[in-house]
N, C-alpha and C positions, 0 to 999 in steps of 0.2 A: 641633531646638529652638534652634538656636544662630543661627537666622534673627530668633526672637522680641525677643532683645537685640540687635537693632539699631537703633540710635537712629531713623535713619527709618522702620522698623517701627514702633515705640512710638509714635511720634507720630503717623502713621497712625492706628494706632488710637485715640489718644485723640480725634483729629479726629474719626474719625467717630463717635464715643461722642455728643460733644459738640455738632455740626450740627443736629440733631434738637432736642434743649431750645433751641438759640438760636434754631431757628425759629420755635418756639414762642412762644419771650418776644418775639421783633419783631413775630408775629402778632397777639400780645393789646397789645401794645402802638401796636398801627397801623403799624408800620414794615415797610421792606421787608424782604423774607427774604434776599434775596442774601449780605449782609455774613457771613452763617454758613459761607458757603462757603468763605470765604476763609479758614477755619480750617486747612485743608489745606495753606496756604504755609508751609512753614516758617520759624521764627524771625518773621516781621514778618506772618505773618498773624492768628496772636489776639490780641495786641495790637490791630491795625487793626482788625479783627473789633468787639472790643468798644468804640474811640473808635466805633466809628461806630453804634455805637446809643448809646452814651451821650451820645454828644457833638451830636445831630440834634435837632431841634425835636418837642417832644412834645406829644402834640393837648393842649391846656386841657379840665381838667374843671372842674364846676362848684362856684359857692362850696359849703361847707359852711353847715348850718342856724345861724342861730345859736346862743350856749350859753346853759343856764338855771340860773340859779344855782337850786340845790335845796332853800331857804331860804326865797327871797322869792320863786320864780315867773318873776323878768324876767331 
């Protein structure tokens, strides 16, 4: 058990916990899925991981309806 507290153990595992939901979110998000993998470097890869989905160009959605005031209709 004395395997389990090793810092690169732990992080190991949190990586792989973790690659899975960020595929996901780059998926529904339109982006690529690569950047998840990089969660496996230690120290500079979630960091990197997450600029590079936060930090990429994200498709435009469309305007919102406009709003109606609840009063007057317009």
């Amino acid at each position: 058990m004395d395997l389990l507290r090793e810092p690169i153990v732990i992080h190991l595992i949190m990586a792989a916990l973790s690659v899975w939901p960020l595929m996901r979110i780059a998926d529904r998000a339109g982006r690529a899925r690569w950047p998840a993998w990089l969660m496996f470097l230690p120290l500079v890869g979630p960091p990197l991981a997450v600029t590079l989905l936060v930090r990429g160009a994200w498709p435009n959605l469309p305007d919102p309806p406009p709003a109606v005031h609840p009063r007057t209709g317009r």
